[in-house]
DSSP file (Angstrom, degrees, kcal/mol; ACC not computed):
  #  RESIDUE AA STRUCTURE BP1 BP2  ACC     N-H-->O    O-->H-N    N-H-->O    O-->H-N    TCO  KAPPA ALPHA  PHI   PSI    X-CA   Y-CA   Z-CA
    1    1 A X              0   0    0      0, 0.0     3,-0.1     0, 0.0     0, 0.0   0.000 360.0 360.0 360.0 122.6    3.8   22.5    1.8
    2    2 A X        -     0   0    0      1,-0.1     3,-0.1    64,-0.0    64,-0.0  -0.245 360.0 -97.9 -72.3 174.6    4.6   20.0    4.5
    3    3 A X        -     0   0    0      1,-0.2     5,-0.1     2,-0.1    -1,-0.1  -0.354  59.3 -82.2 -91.6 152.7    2.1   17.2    5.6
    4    4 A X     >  -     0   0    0      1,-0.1     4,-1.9     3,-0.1    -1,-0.2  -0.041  41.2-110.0 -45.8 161.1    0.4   18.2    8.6
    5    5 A X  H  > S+     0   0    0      2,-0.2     4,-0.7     1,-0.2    -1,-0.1   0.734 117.6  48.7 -68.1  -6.9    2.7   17.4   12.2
    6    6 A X  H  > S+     0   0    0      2,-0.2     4,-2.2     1,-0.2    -1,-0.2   0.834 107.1  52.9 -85.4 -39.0   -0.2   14.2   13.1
    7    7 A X  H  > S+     0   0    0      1,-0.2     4,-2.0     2,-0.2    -2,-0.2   0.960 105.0  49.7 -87.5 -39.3    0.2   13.1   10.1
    8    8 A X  H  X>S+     0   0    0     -4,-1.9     4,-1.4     2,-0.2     5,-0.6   0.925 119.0  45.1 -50.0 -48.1    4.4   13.0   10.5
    9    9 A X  H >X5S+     0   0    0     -4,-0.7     4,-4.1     2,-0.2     3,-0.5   0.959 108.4  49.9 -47.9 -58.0    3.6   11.1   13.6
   10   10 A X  H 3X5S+     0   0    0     -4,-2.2     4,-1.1     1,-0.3    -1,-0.2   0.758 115.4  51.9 -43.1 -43.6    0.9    8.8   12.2
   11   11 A X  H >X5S+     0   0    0     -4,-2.0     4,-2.1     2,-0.2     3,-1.2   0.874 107.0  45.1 -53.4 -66.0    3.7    8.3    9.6
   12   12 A X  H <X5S+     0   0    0     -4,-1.4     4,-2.7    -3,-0.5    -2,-0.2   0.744 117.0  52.6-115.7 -51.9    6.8    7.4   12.1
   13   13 A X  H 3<<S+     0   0    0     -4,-4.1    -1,-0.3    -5,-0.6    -2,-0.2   0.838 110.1  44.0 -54.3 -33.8    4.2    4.9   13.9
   14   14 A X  H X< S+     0   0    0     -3,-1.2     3,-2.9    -4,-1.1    -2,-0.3   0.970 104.3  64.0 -91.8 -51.1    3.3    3.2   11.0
   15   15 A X  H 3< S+     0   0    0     -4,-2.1     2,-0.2     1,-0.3    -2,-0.2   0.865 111.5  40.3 -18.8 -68.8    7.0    2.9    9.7
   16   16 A X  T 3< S+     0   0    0     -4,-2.7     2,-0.4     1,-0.1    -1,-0.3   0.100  83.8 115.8-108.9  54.2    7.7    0.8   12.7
   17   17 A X    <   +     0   0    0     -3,-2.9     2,-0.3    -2,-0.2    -3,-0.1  -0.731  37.0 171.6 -41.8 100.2    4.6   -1.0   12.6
   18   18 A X        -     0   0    0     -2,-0.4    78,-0.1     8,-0.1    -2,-0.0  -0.451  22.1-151.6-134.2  95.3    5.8   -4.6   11.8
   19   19 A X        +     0   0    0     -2,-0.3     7,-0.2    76,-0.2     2,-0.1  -0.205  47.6   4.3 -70.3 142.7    2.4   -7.1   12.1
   20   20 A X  S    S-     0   0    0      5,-0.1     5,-0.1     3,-0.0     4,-0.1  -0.014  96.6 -18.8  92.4 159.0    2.5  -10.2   13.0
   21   21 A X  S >  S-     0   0    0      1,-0.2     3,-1.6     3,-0.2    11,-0.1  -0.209  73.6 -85.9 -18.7 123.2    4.9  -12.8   14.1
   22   22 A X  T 3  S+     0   0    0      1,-0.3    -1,-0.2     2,-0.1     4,-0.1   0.130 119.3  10.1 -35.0 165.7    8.5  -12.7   13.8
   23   23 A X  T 3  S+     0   0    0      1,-0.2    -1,-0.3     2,-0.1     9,-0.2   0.423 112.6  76.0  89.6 -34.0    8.8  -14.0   10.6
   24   24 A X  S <  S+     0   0    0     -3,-1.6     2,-0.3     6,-0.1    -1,-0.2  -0.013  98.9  12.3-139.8  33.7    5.5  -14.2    9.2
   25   25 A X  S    S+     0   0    0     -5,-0.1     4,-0.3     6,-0.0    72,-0.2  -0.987  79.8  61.9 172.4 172.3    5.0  -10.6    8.4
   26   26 A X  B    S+a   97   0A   0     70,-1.4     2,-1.1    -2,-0.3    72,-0.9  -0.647 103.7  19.7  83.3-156.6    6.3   -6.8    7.8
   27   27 A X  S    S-     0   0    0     -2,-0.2    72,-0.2     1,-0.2    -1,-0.1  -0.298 131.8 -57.2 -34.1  38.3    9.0   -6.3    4.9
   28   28 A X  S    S+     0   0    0     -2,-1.1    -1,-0.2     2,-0.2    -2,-0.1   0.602  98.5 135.2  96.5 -16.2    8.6   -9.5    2.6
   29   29 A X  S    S-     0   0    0     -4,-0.3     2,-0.3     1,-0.1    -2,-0.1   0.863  72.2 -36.3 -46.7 -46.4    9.3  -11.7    5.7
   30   30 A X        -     0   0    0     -4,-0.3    -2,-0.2    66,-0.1    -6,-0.1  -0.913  49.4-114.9-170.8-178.3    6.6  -14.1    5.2
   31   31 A X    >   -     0   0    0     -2,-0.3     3,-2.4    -8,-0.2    65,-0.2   0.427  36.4-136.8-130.2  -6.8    3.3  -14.4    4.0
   32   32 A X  T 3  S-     0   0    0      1,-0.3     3,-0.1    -9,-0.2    64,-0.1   0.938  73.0 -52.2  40.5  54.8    1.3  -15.4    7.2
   33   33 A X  T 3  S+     0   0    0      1,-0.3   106,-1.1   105,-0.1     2,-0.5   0.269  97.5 135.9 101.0 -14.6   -0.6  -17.7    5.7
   34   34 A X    <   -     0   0    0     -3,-2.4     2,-0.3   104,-0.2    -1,-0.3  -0.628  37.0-177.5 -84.7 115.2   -2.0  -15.7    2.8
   35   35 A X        +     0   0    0     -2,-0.5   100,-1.1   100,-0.3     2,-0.2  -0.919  25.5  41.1-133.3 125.0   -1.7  -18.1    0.0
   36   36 A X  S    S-     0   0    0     -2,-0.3     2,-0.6    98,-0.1    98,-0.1  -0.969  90.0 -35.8 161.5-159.5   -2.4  -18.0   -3.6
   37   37 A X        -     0   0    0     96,-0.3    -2,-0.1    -2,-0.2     0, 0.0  -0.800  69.4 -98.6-105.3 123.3   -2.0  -15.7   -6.5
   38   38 A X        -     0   0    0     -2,-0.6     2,-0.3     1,-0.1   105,-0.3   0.342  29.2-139.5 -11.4 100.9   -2.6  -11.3   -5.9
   39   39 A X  E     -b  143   0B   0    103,-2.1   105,-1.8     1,-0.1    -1,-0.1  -0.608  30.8-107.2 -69.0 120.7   -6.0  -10.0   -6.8
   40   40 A X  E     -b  144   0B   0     -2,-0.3     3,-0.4     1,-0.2   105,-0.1  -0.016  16.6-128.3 -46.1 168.8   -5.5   -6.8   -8.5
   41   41 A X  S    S+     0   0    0    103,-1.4    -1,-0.2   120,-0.3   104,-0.1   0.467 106.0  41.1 -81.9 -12.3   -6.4   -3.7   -6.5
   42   42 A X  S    S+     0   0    0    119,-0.8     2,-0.8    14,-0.0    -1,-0.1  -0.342  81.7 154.6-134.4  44.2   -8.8   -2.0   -9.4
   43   43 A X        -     0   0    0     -3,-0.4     5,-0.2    -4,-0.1     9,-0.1  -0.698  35.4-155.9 -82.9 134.1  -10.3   -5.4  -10.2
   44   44 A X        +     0   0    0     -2,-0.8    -1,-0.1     4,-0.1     3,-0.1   0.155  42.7 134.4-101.9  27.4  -13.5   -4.7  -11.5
   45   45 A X    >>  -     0   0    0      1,-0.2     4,-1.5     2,-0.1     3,-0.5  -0.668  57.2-133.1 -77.0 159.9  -15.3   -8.0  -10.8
   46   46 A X  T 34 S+     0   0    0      1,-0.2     4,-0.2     2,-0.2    -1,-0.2   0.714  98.9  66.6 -92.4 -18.4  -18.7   -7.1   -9.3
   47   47 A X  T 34 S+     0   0    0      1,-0.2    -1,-0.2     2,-0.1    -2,-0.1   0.427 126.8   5.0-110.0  54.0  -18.5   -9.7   -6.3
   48   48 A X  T X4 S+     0   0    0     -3,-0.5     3,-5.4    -5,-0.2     2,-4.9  -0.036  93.5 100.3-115.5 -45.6  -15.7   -7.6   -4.9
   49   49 A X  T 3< S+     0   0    0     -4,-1.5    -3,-0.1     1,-0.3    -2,-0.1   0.436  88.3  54.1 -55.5  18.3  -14.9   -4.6   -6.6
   50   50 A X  T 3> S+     0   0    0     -2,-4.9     4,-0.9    -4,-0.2    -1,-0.3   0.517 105.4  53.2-107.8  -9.6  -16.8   -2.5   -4.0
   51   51 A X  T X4 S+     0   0    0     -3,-5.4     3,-1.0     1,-0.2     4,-0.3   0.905 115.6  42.1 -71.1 -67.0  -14.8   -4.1   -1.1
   52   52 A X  T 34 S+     0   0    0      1,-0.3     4,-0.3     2,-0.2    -1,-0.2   0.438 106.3  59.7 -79.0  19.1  -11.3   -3.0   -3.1
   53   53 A X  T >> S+     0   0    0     -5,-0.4     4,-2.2     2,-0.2     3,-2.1   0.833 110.9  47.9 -66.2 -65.8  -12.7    0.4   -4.1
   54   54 A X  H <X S+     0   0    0     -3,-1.0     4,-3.0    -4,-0.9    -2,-0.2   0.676 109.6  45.6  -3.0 -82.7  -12.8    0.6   -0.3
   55   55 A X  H 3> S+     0   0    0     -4,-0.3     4,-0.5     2,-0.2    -1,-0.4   0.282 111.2  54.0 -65.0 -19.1   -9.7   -0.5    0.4
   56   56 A X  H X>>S+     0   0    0     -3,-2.1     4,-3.0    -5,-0.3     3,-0.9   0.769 107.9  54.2 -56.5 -73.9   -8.2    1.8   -2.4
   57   57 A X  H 3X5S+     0   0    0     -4,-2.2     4,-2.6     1,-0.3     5,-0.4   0.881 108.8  44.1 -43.0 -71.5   -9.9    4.8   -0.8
   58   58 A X  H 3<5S+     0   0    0     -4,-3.0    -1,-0.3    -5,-0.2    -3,-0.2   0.797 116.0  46.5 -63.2  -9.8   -8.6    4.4    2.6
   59   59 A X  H X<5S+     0   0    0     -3,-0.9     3,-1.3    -4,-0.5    -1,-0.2   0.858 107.0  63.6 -65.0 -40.4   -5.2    3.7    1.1
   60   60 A X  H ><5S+     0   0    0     -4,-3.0     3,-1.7     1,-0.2    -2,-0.2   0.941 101.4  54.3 -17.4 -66.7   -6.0    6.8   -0.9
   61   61 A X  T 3<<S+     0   0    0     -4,-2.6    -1,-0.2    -5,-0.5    -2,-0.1   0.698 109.2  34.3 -61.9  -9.3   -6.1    8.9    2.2
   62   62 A X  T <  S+     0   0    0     -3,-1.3     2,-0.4    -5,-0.4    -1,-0.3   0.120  92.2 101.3-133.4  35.9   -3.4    8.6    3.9
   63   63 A X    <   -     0   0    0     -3,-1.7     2,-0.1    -4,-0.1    50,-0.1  -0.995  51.1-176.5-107.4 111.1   -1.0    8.2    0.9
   64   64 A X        -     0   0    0     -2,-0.4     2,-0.5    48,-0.0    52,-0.1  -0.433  29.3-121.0-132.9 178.2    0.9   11.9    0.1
   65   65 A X        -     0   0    0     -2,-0.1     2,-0.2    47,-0.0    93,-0.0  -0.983  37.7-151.6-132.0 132.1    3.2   12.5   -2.8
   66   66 A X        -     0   0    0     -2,-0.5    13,-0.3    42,-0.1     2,-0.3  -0.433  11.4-114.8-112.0-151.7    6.9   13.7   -1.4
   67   67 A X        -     0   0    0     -2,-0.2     2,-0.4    11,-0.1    11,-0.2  -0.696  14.6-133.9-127.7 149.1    9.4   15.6   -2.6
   68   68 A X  E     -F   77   0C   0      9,-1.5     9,-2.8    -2,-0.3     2,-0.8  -0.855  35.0-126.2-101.7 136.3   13.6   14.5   -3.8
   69   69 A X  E     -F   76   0C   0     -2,-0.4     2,-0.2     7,-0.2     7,-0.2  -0.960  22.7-118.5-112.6 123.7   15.7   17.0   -2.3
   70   70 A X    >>  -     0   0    0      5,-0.9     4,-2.8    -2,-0.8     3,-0.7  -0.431  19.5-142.7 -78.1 109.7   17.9   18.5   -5.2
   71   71 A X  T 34 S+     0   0    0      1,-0.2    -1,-0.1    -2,-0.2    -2,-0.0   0.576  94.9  31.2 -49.9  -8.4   21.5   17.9   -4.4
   72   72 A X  T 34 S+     0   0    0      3,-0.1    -1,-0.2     1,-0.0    -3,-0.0   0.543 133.2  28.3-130.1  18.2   22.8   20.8   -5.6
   73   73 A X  T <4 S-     0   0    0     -3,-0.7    -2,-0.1     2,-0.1     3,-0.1   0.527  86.3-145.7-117.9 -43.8   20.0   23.4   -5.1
   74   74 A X     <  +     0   0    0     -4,-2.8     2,-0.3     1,-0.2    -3,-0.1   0.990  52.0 145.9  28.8  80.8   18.6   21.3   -1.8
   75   75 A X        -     0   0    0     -7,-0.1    -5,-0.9     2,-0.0    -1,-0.2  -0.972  60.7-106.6-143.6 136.6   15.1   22.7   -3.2
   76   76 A X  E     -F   69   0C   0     -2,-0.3     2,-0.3    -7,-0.2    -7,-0.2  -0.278  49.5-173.2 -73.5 131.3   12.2   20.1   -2.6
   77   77 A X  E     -F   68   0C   0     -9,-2.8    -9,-1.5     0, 0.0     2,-0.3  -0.948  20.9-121.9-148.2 146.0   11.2   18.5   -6.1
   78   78 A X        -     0   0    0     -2,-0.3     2,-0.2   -11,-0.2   -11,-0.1  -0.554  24.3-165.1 -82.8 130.7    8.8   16.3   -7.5
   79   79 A X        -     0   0    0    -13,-0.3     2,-0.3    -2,-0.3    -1,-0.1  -0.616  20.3-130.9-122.0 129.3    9.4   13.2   -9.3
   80   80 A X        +     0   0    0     -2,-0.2     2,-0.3    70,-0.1    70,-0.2  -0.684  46.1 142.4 -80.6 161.4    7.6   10.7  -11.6
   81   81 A X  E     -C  149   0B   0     68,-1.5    68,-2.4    -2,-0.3     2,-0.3  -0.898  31.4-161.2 177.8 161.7    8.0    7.2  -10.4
   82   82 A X  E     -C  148   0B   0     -2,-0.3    23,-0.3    66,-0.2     2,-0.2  -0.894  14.2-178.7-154.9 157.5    5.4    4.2  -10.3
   83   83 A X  E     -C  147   0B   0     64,-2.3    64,-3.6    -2,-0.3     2,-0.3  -0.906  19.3-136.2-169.4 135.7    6.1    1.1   -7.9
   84   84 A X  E     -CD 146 102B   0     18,-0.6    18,-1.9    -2,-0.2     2,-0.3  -0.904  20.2-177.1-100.7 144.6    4.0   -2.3   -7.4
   85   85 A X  E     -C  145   0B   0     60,-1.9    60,-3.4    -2,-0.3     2,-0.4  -0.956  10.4-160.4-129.3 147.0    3.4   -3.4   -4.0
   86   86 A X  E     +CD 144  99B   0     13,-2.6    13,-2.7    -2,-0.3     2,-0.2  -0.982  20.7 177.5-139.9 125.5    1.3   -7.0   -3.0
   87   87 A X  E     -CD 143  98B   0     56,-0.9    56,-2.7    -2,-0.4    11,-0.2  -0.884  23.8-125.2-137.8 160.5    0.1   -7.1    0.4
   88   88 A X  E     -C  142   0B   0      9,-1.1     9,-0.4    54,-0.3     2,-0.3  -0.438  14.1-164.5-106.0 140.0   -2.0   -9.7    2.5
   89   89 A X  E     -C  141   0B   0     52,-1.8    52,-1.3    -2,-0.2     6,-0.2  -0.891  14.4-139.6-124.6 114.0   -5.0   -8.8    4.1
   90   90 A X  E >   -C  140   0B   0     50,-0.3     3,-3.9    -2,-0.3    36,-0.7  -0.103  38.1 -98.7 -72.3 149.4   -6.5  -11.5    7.0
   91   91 A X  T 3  S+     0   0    0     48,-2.0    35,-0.9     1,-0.2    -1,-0.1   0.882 123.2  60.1 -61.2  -9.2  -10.0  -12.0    7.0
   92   92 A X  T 3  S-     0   0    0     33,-0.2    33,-0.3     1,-0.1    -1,-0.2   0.287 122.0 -99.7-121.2  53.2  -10.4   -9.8    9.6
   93   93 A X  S <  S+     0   0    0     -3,-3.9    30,-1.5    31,-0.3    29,-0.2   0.230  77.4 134.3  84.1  -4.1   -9.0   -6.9    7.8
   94   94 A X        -     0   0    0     28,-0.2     2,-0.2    -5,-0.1    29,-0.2   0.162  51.1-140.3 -59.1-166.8   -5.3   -6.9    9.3
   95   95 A X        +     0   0    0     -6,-0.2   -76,-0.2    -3,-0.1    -6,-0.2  -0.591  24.3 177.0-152.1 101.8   -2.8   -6.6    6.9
   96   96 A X        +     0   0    0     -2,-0.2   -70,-1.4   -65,-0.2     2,-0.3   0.301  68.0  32.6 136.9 -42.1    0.1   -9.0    8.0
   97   97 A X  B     +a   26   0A   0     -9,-0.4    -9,-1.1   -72,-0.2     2,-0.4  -0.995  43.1 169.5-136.9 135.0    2.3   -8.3    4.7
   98   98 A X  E     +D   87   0B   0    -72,-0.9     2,-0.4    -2,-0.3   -11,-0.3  -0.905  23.3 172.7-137.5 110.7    3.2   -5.3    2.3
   99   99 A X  E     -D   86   0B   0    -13,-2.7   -13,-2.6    -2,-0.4     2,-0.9  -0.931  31.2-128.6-116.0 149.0    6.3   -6.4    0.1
  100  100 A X  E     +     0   0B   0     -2,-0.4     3,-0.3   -15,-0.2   -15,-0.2  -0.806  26.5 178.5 -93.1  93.2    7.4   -4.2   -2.8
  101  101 A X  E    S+     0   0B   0     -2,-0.9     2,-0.6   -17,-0.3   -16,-0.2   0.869  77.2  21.7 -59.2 -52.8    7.7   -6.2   -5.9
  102  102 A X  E    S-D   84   0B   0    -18,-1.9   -18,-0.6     0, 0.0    -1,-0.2  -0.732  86.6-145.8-133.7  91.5    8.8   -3.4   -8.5
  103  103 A X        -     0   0    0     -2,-0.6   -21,-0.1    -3,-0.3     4,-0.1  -0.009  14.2-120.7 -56.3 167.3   10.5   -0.2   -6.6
  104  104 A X        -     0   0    0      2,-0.3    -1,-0.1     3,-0.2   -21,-0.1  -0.166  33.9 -96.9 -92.9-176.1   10.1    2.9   -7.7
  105  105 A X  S    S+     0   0    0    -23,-0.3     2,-0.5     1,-0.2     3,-0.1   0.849 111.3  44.6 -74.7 -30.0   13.4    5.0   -8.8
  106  106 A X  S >> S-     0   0    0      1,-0.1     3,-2.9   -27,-0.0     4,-1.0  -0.952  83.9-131.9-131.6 119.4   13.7    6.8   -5.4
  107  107 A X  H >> S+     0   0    0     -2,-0.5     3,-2.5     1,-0.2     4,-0.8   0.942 100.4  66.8 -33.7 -69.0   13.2    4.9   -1.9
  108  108 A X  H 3> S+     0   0    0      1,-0.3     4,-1.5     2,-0.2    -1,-0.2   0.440  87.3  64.3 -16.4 -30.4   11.0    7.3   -0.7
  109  109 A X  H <> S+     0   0    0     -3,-2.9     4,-1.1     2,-0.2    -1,-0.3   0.690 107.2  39.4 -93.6 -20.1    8.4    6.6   -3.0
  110  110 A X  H <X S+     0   0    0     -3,-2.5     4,-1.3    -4,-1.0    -2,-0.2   0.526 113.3  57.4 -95.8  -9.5    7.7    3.1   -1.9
  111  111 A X  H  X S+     0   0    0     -4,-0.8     4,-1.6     2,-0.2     5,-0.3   0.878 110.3  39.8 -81.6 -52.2    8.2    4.0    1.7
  112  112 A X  H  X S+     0   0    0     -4,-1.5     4,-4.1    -5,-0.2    -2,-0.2   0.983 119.9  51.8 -62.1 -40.6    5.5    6.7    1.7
  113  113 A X  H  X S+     0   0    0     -4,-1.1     4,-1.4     2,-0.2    -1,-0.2   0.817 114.1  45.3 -39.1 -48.4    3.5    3.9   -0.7
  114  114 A X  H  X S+     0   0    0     -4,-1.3     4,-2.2     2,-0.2    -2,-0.2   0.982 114.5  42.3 -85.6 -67.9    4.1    1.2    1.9
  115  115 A X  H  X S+     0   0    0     -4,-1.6     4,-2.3     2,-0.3     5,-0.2   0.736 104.1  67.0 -44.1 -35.1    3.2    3.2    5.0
  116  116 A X  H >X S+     0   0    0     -4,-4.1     4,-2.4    -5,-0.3     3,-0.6   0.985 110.8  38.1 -46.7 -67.1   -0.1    4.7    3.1
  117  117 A X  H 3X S+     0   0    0     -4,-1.4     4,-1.7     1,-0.3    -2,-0.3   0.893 111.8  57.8 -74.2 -24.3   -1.4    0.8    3.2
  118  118 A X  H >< S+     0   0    0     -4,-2.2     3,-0.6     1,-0.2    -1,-0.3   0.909 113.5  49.4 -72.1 -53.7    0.3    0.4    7.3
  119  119 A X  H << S+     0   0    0     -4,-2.3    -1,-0.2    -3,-0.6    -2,-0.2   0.924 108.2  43.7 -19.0 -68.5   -2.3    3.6    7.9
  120  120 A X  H 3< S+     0   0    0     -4,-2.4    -1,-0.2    -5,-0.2    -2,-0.2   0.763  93.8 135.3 -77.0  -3.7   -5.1    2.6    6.6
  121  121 A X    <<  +     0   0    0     -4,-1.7   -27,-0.1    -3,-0.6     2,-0.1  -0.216  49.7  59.3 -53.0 152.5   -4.7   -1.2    8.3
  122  122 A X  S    S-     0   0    0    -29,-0.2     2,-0.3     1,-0.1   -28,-0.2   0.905  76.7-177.5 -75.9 157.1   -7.1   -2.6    9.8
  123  123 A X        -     0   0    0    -30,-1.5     3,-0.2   -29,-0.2    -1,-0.1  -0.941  41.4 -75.7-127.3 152.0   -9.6   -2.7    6.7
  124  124 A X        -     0   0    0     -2,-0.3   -31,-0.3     1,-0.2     3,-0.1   0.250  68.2 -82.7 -51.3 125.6  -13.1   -4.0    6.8
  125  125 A X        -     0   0    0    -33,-0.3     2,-0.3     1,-0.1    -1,-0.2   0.133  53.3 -82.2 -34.6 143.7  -13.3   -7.9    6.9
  126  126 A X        -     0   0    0    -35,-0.9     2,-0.2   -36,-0.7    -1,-0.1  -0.517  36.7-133.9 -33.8 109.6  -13.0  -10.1    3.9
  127  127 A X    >>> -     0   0    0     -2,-0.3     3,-3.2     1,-0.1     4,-3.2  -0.435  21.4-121.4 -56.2 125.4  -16.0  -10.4    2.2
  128  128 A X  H 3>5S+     0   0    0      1,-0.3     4,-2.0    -2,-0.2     5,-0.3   0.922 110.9  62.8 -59.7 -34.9  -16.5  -14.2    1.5
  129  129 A X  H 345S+     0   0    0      1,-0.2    -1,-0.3     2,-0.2   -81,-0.1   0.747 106.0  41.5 -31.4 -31.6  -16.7  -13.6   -1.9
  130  130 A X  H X>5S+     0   0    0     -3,-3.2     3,-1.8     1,-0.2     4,-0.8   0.870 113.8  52.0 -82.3 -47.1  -13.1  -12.3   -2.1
  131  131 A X  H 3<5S+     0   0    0     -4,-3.2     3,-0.4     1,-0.3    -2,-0.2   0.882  98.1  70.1 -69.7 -19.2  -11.6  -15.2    0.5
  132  132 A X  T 3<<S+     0   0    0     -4,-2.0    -1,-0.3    -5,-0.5    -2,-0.1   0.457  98.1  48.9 -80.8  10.4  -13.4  -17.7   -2.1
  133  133 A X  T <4 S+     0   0    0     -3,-1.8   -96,-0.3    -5,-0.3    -1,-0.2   0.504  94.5  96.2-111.2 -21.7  -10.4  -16.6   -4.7
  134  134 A X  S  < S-     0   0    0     -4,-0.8     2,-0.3    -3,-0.4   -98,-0.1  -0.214  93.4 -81.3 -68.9 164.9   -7.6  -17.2   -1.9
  135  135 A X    >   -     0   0    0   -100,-1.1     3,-1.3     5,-0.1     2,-0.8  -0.587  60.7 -86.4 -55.1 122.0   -5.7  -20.7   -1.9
  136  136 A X  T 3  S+     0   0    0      1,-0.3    -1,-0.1    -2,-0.3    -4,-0.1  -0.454 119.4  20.4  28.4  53.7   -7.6  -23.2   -0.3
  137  137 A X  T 3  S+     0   0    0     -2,-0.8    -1,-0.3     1,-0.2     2,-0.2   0.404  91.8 147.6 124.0  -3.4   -6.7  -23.0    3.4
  138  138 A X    <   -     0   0    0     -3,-1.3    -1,-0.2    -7,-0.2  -104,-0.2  -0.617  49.6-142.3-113.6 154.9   -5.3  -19.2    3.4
  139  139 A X  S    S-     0   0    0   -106,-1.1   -48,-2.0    -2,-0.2  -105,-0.2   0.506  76.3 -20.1 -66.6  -4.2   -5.6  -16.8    6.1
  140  140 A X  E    S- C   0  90B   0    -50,-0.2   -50,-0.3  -107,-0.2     2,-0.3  -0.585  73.9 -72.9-176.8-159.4   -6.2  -13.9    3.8
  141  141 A X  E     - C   0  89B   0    -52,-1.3   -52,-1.8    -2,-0.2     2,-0.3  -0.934  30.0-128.1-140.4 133.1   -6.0  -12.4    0.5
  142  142 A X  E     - C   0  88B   0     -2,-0.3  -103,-2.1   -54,-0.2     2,-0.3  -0.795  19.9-161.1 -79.7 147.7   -3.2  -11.2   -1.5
  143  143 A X  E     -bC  39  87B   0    -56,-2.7   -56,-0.9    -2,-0.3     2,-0.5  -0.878   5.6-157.1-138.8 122.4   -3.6   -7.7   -2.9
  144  144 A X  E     -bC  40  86B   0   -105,-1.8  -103,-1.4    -2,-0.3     2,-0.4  -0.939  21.0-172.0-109.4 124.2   -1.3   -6.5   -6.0
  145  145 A X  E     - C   0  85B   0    -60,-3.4   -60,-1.9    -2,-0.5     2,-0.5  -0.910  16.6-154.7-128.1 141.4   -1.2   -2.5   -5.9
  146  146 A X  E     - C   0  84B   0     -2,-0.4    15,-1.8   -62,-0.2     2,-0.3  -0.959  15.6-162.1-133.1 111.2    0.4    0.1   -8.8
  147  147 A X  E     -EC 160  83B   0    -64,-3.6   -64,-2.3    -2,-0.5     2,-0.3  -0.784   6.9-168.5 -84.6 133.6    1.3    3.2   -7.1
  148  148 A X  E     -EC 159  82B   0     11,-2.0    11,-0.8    -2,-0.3     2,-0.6  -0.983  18.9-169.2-129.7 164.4    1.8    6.1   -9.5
  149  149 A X  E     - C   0  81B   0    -68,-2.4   -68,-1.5    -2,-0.3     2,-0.6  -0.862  22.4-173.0-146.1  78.9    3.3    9.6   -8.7
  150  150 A X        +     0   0    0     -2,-0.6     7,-2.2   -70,-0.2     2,-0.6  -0.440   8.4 175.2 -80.1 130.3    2.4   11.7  -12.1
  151  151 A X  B     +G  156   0D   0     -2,-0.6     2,-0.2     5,-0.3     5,-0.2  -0.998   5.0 165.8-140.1 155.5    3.9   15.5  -12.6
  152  152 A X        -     0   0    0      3,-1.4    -2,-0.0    -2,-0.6     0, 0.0  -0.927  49.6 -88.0-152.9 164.0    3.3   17.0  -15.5
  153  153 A X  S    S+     0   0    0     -2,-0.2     3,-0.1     1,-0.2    -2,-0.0   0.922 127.1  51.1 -55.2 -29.1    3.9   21.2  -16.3
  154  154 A X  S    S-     0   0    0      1,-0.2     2,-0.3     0, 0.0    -1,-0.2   0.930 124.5 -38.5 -99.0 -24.9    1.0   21.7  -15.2
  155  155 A X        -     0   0    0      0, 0.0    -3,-1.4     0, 0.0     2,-0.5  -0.949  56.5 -98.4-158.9-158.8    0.4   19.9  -11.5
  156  156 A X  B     -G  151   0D   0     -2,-0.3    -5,-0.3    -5,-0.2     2,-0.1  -0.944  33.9-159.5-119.1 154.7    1.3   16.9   -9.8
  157  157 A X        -     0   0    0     -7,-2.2     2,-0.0    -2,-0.5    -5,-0.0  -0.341  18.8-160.1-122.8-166.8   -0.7   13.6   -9.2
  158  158 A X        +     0   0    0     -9,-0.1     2,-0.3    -2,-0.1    -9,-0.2  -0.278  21.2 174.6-177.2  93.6   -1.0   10.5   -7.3
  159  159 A X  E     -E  148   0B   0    -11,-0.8   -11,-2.0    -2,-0.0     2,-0.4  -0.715  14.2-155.4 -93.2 144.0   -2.9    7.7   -8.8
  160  160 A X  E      E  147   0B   0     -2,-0.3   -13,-0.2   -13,-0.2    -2,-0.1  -0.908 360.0 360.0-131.0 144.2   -3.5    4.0   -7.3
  161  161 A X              0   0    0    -15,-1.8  -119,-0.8    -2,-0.4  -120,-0.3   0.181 360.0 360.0-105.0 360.0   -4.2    0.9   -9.5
């Protein structure tokens, strides 16, 4: 079933969403300031892990699992694939960077991955606990994310780590 037509829109806007300063943001460009090393996304220390449950849920939401169109059928079909992505968040919730560190097998799957987190931007300020784990001096925090895109016989998934 295709994704509702707002949500294709929502999609096409956030695709050419590119934040920040030439340079210093969007694809891999830069880091805008966010320096240090990428806090997982399902870290379970307690003086965060309720901000990046957060910040998992609204990437959650707006993150859909598509479909490979079968070259020789052209009949929509579903794929495993996993892909890591590290993106920056500023302390006041922008999101400034989303670079794909380990792609998936099919473009698609890091594009929809990468436009889930460009949707749920802006998220809820830093909590100083989390900016007291950045780099000394950084605008932000980096965030290390493992998208996965399970099928099995019996349905299909979409899991975040």
């Amino acid at each position: 079933m295709p994704p509702p037509r707002d949500q294709l829109i929502d999609s096409l806007s956030a695709l050419r969403r590119r934040p920040g300063a030439p340079g210093a943001g969007g694809f891999g460009e830069g880091r805008a300031g966010i320096e240090g090393d990428p806090i997982p996304l399902n870290s379970t220390d307690k003086r965060f892990a309720d901000y990046l449950f957060m910040v998992k849920r609204m990437i959650q939401d707006k993150w859909t699992y598509p479909c490979i169109k079968n070259s020789g059928t052209h009949e929509c079909e579903y794929k495993s694939a996993q892909l890591v992505v590290e993106f920056g968040i500023r302390r006041d919730g922008q999101v400034p960077y989303v670079t794909i560190h380990q792609p998936a097998a099919w473009d698609v799957y890091d594009s929809v991955a990468v436009n889930a987190i460009k949707l749920a931007a802006p998220f809820p300020p830093v909590p100083a606990s989390l900016m007291a784990m950045a780099k000394p001096g950084s605008t932000g925090v980096p965030i290390v994310a493992h998208f996965h895109y399970v099928l099995d016989s019996a349905s299909i998934m979409n899991f975040l780590r």
